[in-house]
C-alpha positions as CSV (number, residue, x, y, z in Angstrom):
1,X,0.0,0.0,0.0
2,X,1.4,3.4,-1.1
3,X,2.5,5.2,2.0
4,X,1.0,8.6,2.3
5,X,2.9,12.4,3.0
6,X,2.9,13.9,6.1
7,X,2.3,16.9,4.4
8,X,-0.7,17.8,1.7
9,X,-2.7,20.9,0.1
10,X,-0.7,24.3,1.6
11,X,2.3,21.4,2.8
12,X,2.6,19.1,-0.3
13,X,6.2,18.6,-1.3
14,X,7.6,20.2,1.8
15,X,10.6,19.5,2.6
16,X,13.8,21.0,4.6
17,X,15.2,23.4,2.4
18,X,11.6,25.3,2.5
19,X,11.6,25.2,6.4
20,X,15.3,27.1,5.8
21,X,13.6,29.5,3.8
22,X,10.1,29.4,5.8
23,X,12.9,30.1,9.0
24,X,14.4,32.7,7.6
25,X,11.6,35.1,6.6
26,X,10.0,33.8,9.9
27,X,12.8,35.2,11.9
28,X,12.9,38.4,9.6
29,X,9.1,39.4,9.7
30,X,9.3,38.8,13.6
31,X,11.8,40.9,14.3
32,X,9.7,43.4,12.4
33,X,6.5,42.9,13.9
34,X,8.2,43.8,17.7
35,X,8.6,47.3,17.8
36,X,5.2,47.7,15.2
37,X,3.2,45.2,17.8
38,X,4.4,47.5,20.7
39,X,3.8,50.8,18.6
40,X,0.0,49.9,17.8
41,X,-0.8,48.8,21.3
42,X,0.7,52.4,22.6
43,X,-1.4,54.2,19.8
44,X,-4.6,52.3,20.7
45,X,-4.8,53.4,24.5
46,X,-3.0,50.0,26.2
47,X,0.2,49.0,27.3
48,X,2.6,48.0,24.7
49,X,3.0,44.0,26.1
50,X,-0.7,43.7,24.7
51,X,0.2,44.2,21.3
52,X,3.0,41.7,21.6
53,X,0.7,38.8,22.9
54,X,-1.7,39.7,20.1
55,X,1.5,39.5,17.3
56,X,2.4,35.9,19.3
57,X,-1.4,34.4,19.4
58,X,-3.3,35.7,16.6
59,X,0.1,35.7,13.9
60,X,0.5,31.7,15.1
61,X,-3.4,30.9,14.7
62,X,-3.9,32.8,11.8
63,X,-1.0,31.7,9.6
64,X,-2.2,27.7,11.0
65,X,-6.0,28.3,10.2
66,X,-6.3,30.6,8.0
67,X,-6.6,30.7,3.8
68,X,-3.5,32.2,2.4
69,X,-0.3,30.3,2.6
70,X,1.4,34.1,3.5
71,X,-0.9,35.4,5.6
72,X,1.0,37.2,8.3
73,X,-1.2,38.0,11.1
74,X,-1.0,41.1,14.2
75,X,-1.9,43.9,15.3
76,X,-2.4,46.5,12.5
77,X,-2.3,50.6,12.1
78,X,-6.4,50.4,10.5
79,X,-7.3,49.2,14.3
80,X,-5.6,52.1,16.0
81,X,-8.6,54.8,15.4
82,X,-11.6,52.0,16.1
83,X,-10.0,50.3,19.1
84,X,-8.3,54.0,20.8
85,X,-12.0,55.2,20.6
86,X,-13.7,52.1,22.3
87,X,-10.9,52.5,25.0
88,X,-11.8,55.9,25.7
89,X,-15.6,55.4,26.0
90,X,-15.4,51.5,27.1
91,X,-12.4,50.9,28.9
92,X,-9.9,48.3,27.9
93,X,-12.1,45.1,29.9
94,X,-14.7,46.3,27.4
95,X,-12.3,46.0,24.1
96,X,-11.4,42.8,25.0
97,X,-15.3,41.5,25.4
98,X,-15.4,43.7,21.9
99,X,-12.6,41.9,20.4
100,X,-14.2,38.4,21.6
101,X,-17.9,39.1,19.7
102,X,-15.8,40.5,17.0
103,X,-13.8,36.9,16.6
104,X,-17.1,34.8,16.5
105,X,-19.5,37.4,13.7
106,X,-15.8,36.9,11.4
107,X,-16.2,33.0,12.5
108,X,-19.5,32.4,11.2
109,X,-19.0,35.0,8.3
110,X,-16.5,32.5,7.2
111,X,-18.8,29.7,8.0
112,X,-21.7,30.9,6.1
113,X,-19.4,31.6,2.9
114,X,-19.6,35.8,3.2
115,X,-15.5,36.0,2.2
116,X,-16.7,36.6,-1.2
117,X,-18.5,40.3,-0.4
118,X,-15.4,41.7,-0.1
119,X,-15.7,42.6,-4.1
120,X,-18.6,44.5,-3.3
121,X,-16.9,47.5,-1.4
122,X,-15.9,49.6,-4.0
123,X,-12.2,50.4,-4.5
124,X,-12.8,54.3,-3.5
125,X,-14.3,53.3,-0.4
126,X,-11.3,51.3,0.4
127,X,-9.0,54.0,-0.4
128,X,-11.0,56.3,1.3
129,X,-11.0,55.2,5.0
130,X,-7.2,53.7,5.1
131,X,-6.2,57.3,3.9
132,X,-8.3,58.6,6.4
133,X,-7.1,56.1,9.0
134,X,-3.8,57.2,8.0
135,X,-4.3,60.7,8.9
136,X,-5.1,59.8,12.2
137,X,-2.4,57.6,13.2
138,X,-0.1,60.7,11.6
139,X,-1.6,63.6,13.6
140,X,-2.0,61.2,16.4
141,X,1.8,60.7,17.1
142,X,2.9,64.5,16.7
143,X,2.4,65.1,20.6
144,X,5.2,62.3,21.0
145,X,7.5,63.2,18.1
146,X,7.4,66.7,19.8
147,X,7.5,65.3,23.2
148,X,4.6,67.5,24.6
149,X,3.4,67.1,28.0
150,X,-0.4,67.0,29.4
151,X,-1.7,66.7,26.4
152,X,-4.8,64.2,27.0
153,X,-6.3,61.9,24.6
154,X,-9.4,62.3,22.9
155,X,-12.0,60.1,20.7
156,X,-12.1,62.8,18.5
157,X,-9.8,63.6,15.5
158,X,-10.2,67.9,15.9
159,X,-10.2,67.5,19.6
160,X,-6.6,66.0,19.8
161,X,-5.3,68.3,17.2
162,X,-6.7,71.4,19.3
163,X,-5.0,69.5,22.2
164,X,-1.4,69.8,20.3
165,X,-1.5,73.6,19.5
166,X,-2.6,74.4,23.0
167,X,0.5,72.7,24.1
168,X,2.5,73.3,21.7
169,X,4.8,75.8,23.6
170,X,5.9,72.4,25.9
171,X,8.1,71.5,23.0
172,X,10.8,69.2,24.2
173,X,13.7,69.9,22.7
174,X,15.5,66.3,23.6
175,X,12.7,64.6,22.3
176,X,12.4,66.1,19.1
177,X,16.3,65.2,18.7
178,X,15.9,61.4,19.9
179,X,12.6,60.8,17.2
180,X,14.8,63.1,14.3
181,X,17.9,60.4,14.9
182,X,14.8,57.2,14.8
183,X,13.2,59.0,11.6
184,X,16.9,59.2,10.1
185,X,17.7,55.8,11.3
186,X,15.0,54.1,9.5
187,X,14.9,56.1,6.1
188,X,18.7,54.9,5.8
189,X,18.6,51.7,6.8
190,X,17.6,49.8,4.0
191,X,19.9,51.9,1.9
192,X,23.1,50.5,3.6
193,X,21.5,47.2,4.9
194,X,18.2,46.4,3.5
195,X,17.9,42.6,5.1
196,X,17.8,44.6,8.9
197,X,14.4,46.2,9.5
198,X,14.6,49.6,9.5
199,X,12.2,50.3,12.8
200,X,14.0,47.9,14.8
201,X,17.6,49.5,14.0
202,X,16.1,53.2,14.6
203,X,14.5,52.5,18.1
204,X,17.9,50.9,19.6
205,X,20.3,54.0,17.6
206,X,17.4,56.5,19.3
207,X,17.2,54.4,22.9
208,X,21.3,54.4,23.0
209,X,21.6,57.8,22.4
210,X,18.6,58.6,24.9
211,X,20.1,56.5,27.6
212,X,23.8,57.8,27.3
213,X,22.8,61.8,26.6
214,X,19.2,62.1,27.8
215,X,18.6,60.0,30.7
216,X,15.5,60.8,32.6
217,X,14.8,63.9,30.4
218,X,11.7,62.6,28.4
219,X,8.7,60.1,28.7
220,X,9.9,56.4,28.2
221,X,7.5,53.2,27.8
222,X,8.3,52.4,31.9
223,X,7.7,55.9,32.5
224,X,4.5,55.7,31.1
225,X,3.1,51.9,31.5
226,X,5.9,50.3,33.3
227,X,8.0,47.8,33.3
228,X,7.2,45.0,30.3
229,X,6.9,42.0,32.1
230,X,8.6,39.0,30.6
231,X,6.2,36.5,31.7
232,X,3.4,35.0,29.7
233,X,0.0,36.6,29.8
234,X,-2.8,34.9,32.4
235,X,-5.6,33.4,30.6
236,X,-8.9,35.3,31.8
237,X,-12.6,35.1,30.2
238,X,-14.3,38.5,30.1
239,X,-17.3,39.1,31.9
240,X,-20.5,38.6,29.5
241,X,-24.0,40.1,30.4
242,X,-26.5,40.8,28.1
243,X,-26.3,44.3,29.4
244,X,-22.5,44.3,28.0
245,X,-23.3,42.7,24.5
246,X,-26.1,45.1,23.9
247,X,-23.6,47.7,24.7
248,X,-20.5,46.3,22.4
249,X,-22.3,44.9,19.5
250,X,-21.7,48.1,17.5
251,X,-18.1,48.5,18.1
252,X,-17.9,44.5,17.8
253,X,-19.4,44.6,14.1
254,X,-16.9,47.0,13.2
255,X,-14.0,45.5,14.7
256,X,-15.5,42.1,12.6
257,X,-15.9,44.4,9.3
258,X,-12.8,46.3,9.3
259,X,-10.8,42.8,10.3
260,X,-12.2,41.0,7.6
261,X,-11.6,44.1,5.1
262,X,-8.3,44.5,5.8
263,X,-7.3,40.4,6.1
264,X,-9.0,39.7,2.4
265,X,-7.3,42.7,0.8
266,X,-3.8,41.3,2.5
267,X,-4.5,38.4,1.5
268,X,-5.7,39.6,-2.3
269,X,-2.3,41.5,-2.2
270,X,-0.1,38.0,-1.6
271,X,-2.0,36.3,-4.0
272,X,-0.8,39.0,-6.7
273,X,3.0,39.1,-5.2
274,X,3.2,35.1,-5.2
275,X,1.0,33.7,-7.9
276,X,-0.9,31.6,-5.0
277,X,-4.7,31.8,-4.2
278,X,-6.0,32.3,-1.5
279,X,-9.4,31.1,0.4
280,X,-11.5,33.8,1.7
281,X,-14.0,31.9,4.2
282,X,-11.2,30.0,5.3
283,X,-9.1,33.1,5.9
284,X,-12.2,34.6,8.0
285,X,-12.5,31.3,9.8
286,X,-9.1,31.9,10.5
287,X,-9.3,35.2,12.0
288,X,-12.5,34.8,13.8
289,X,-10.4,32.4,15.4
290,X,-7.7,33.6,16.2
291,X,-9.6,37.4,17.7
292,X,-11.8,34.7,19.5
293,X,-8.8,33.9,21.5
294,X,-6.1,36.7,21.6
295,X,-8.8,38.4,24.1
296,X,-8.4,35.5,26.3
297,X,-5.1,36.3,27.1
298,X,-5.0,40.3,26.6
299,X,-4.5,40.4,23.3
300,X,-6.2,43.3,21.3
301,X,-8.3,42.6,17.6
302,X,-5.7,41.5,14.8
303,X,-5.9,41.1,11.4
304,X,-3.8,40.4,8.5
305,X,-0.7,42.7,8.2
306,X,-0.5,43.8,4.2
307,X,3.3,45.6,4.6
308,X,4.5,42.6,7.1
309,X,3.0,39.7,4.6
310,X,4.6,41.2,1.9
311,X,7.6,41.2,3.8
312,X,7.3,37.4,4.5
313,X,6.6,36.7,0.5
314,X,9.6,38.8,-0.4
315,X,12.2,37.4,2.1
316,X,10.7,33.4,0.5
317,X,8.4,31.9,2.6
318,X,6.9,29.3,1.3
319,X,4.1,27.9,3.6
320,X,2.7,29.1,6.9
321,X,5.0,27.8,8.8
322,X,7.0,31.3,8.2
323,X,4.0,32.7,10.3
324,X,4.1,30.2,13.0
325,X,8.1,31.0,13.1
326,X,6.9,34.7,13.1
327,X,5.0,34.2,16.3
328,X,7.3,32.1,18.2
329,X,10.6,35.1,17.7
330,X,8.3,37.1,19.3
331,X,7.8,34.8,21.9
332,X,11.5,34.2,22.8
333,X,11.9,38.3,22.2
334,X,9.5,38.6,25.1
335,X,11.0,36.0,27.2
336,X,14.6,37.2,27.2
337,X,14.4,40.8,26.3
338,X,11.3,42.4,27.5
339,X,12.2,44.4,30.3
340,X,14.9,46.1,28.3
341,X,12.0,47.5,26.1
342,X,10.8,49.6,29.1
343,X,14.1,52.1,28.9
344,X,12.0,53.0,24.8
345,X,11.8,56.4,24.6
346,X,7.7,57.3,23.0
347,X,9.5,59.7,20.8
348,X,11.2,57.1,19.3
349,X,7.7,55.0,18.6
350,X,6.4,58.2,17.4
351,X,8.4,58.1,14.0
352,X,7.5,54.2,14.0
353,X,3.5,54.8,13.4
354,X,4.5,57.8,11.7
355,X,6.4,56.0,9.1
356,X,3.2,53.3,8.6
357,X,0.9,55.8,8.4
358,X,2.7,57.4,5.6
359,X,3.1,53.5,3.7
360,X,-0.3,53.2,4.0
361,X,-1.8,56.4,3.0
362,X,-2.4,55.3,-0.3
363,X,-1.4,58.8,-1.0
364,X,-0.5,58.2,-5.5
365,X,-4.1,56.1,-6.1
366,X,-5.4,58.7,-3.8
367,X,-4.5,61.4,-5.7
368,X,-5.1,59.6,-9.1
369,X,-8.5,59.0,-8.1
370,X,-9.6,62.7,-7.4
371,X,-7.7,64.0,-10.6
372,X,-10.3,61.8,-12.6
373,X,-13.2,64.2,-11.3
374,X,-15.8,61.0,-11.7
375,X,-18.6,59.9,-8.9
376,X,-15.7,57.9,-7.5
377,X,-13.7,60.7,-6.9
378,X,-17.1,62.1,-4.8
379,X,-17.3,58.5,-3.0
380,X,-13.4,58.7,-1.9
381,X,-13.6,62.3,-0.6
382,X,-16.6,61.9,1.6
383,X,-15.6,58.3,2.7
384,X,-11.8,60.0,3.3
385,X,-12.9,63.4,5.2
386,X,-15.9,61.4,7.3
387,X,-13.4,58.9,8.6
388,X,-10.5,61.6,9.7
389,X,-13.5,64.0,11.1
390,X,-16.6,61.9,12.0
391,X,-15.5,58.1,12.5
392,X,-14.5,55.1,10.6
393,X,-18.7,53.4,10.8
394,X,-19.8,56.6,9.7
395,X,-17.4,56.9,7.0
396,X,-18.0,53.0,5.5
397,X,-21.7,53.5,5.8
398,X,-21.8,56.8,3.9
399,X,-19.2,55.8,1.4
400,X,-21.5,52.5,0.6
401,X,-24.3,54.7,0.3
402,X,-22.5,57.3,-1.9
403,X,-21.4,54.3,-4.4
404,X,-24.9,52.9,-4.8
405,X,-26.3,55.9,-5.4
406,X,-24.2,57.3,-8.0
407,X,-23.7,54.0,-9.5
408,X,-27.6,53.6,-10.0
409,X,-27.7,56.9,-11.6
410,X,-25.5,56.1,-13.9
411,X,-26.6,53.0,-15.2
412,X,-30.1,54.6,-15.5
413,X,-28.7,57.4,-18.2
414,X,-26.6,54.4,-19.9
415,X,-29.7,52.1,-20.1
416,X,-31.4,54.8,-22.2
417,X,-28.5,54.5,-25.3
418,X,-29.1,50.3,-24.1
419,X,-32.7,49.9,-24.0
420,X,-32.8,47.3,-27.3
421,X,-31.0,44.6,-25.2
422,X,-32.3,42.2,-24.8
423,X,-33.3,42.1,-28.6
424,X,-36.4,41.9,-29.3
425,X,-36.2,39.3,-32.3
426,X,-34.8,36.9,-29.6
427,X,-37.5,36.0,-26.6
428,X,-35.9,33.9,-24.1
429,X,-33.3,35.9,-24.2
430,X,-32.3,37.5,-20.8
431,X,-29.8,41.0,-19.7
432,X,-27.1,39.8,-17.9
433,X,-25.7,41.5,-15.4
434,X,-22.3,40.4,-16.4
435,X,-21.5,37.7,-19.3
436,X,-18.1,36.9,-20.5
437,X,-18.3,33.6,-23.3
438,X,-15.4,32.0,-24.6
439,X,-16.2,31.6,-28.5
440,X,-13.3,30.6,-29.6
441,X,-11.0,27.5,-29.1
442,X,-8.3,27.8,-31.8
443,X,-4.7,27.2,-29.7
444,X,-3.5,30.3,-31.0
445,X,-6.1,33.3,-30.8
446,X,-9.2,33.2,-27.7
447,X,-11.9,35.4,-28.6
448,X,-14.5,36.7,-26.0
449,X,-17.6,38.2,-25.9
450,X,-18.1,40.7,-22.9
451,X,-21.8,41.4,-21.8
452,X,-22.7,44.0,-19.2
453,X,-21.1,46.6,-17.1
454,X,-17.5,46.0,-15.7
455,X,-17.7,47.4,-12.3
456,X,-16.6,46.6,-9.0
457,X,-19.5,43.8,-8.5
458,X,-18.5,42.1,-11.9
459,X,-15.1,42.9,-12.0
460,X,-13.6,39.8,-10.2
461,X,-15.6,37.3,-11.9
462,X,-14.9,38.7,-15.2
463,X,-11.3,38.5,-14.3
464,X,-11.5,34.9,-13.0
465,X,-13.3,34.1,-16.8
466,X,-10.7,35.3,-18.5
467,X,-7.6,34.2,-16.7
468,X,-8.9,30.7,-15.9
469,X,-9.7,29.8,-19.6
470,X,-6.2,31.2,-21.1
471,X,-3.7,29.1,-19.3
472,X,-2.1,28.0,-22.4
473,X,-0.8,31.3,-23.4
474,X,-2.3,32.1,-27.0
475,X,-0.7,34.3,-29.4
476,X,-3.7,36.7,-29.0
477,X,-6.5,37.9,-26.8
478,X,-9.5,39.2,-28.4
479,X,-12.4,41.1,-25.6
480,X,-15.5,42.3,-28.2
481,X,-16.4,45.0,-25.5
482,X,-19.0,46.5,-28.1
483,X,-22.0,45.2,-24.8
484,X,-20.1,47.3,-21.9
485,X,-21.5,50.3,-21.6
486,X,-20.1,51.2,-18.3
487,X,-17.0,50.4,-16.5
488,X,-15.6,51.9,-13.1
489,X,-12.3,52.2,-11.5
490,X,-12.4,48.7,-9.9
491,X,-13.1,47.0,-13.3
492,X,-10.6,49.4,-14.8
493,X,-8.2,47.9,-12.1
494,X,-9.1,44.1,-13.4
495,X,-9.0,44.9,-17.3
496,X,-5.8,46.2,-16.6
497,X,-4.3,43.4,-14.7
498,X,-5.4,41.4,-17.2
499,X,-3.9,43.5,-19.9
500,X,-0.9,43.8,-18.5
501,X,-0.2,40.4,-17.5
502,X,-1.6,38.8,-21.0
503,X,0.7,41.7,-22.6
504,X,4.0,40.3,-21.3
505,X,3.3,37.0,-24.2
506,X,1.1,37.5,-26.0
507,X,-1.1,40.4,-27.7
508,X,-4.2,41.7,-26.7
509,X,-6.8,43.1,-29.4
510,X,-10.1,45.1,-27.8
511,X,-13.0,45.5,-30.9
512,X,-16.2,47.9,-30.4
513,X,-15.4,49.6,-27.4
514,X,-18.0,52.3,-26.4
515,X,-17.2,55.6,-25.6
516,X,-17.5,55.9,-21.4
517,X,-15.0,52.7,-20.7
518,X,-12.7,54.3,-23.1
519,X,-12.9,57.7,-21.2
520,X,-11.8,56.0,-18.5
521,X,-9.0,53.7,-19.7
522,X,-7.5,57.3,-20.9
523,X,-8.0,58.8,-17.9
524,X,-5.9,56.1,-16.1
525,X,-3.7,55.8,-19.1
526,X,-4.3,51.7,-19.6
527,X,-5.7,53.0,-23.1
528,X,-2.1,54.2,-23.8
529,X,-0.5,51.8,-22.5
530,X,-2.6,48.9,-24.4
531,X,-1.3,51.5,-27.5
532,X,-4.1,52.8,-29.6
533,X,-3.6,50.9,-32.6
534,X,-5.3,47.7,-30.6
535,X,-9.1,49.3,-30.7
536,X,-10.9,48.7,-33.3
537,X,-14.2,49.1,-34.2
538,X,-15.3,46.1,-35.8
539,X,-14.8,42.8,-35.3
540,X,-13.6,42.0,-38.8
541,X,-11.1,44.8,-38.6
542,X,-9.7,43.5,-35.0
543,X,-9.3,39.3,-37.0
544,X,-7.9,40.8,-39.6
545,X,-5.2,42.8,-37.6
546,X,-4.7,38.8,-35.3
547,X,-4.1,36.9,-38.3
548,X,-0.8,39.0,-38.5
549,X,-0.2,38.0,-35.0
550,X,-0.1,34.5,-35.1
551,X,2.4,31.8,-35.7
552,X,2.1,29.8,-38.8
553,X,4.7,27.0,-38.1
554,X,1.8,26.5,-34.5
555,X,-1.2,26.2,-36.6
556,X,-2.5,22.5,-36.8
557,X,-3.3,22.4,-40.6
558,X,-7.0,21.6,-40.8
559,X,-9.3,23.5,-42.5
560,X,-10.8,26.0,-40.1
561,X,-7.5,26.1,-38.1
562,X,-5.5,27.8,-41.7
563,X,-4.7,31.1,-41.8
564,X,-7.4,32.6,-44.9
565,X,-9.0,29.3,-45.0
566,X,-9.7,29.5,-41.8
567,X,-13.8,30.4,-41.7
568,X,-14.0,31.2,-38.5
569,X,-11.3,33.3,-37.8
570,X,-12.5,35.4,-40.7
571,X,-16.1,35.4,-40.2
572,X,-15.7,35.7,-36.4
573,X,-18.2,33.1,-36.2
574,X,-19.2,30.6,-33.2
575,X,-17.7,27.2,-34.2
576,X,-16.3,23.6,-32.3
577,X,-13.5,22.1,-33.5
578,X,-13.9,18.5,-35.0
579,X,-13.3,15.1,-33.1
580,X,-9.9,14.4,-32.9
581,X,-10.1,11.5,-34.9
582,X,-10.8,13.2,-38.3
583,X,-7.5,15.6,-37.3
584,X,-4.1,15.3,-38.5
585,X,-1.3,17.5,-36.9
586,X,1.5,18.6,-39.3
């Protein structure tokens, strides 16, 4: 009997030299994630050991049960507005009773297959509230940088920054030195020696140089929370009433949205960087999970870390186990080292957040986005300026709202120009919301038919129909986009994916385009890019143009498969090819 592997699906083949390379990216992410675990805590109202027992627990239980095989899993910067203001209003008892109802709604999310909605928040709304978020965490850390003193901490965004200019004459001078030499620090790091992490290298230059020429002159993590203990964290069930879930359901759901959000993007985002793919109820199984536990033990909500799980792909992991590795540095970190991280100056963090909140800004597609002047550009300011001066539900709710309206009103003035579709000769025929047919199977040229508006509830699928069926790399791709009357900047975002990545073998051909998805592949520049001289307006025009393309010495000889005498190629006409019995190759 045919003995079995230890080791299937995310393990199969696994063997020792990709637990050396699983090690090594292990060791190299947790190094990162200590000073960023610490940093988040601090920023979200709690003491710094918090955030490392959430980067041990949740990074371990989310790279075992979750659905990407990259997944790197923590405390992240999109939690530190959401979880700072339940703090304030709840108390931190309260965030971890939030952070417990928050693990089980992304546990049955998972369960009931919802890891699929993620492609139906629209890319401006996205961009929107991390931007926003970013802001936050910026503004949020300037107190520190500056080293200002009784400055107190409020929920709201204007609130805190009227808190900085009233005390903004107790400027410490020592502080702003010690947070200039961490900012430097990190910025050169990776020039000189880009395998250290930059943060970790800039808080010890910035702690030396405190502790030999600053002793005792500015605020320090002991100062502040005290000492880090070294020891594990207690396990402890939080009190549950009914009075308590009524009162924590709200910031719960969020926690729960925003988690699963940011994990699926993350996880979208190594799927891109590693040519993997990922499982999104899984993944949310995964983090409910792992936010069901962290609480039990301290931790704060985690989700998946974008910058840290790119991190892990680029430094070759190849399998979870480079998150479970992740955790368990941590671990030993906090065992051996912790107390030493009480002597941390906060200016030092203070460049630390400020340096994530600037990576995640989003700040080029931001910009992009608003120079466009479209209803998306509308959605992404009032989802951006609600989140930095109303709050992060608000925002998401609003920006939701925003998107379907505008969305609706534009497809009610395309529908006018589209009103003879279905036609009217044909009777069981039906509008699709979205159609892409394959109607073409010569090895050389695939020709599809693309039905429907391309926008960000259509856009995936239509990717996943195109890239599934093209595997064996034809000579050219041929969308007849003359049925698209509409596309947006999330199906802009697809078509150009799939331009680009068909582009790098082969050549891609786009017949009948109408005039609004064309607007907007100019206004991105993808219409450039695909070069103007691959548009065409008929069908006949765009064959004639792939006949040049292809490869005679590839084409199998038969009738419909020669060049001229090829029928269907010429006609663009529906055909199948004959049983391979009555085929001879040449």
């Amino acid at each position: 009997m045919e003995k079995k592997s230890m080791f299937t699906g995310r393990y199969a083949g696994y063997s020792f030299q990709s637990f050396k390379k699983d090690f090594l990216s292990g060791v190299v992410v947790g190094v990162i994630a200590i000073p960023l675990g610490m940093a988040f805590a601090i920023a979200s109202g709690v003491n710094p050991e918090y955030g490392i027992y959430t980067t041990i627990i949740a990074g371990i239980l989310i790279s075992l049960l979750g659905g990407s095989k990259f997944q790197i899993g923590g405390p992240t910067g999109a939690f530190i507005p959401v979880l700072f203001a339940i703090v304030i209003a709840y108390g931190y008892e309260s965030l971890l009773l939030a952070g417990f109802m928050a693990g089980i709604i992304l546990l049955f999310m998972g369960i009931f297959k919802l890891g699929s909605l993620i492609q139906y928040i629209p890319r401006p709304v996205t961009i929107g509230f991390t931007s926003g978020i970013a802001v936050i965490i910026f503004v949020g850390q300037i107190a520190n940088f500056l080293g200002l003193t009784d400055v107190k901490k409020h929920e709201s965004f204007l609130a805190n920054a009227k808190e900085i200019f009233l005390h903004i004459g107790t400027i410490n001078v020592n502080s702003v030195i010690i947070a200039a030499v961490c900012l430097a620090t990190m910025l050169v790091t990776p020039k000189f020696i880009p395998k250290v992490p930059g943060p970790l290298i800039g808080l010890l230059v910035s702690t030396v140089v405190a502790s030999v020429f600053f002793a005792g002159e500015m605020a320090t993590i002991g100062s502040t929370f005290g000492e880090i203990s070294n020891s594990l964290p207690k396990f402890q069930f939080p009190e549950i009433t009914f009075e308590r879930i009524q009162l924590l359901i709200g910031p719960a759901f969020v926690i729960a949205m925003l988690g699963g959000i940011e994990s699926l993007l993350s996880a979208v985002v190594a799927d891109g960087m590693s040519g993997s793919k990922h499982n999104s109820n899984r993944e949310l199984v995964g983090q409910g999970i792992a936010n069901m536990v962290t609480p039990l033990f301290g931790g704060i909500p985690a989700t998946g870390a974008i910058a840290r799980t790119a991190t892990n792909i680029k430094n070759g992991a190849v399998s979870p186990f480079s998150g479970v590795i992740h955790g368990v540095v941590v671990l030993l970190v906090l065992l051996l080292f912790a107390p030493y991280a009480s002597v941390i100056p906060l200016a030092s963090m203070a460049p630390v957040l400020m340096i994530v909140a600037w990576n995640m800004s989003e700040r080029h597609t931001f910009i992009d986005l608003l120079k466009m002047k479209t209803a998306d550009s509308l959605v992404l300011a009032a989802t951006f300026l609600l989140t930095v001066f109303v709050s992060l539900t608000v925002a998401v709710q609003v920006g939701l709202l925003f998107a379907v309206i505008l969305f609706t009103k534009q497809m009610s003035e395309l529908l006018v120009t589209a009103k003879a579709l279905p036609d009217p000769n044909h009777k069981d025929e039906k509008m699709a919301t979205h159609m892409v047919t394959d109607i073409h199977d010569c090895p050389q040229i695939s020709i599809y038919n693309v039905e429907g508006p391309l926008f960000f509830g259509s856009a995936q699928a239509f990717e996943q129909s195109i890239m599934n069926t093209i595997n064996y790399k034809p000579n050219v791709l041929m969308l007849r986009m003359g049925k698209v009357p509409y596309m947006d900047t999330t199906g802009e975002s697809y078509l150009s994916s799939i331009i680009k990545d068909f582009s790098k073998h082969g050549t891609v051909v786009i017949s009948g385009m109408k005039p609004h998805p064309i607007s907007v592949m100019k206004k991105t520049g993808l219409y450039g890019y695909t070069g103007e001289e691959h548009f065409f307006e008929h069908t006949g025009e765009a064959i004639d143009f792939s006949l040049n393309k292809l490869d005679r010495n590839k084409c199998l000889g038969c009738q419909h498969f020669a060049f001229k005498e090829c029928t269907a190629l010429s006609a663009g006409l529906e055909f199948r090819k004959p049983e391979t019995a009555g085929v001879k190759k040449t």
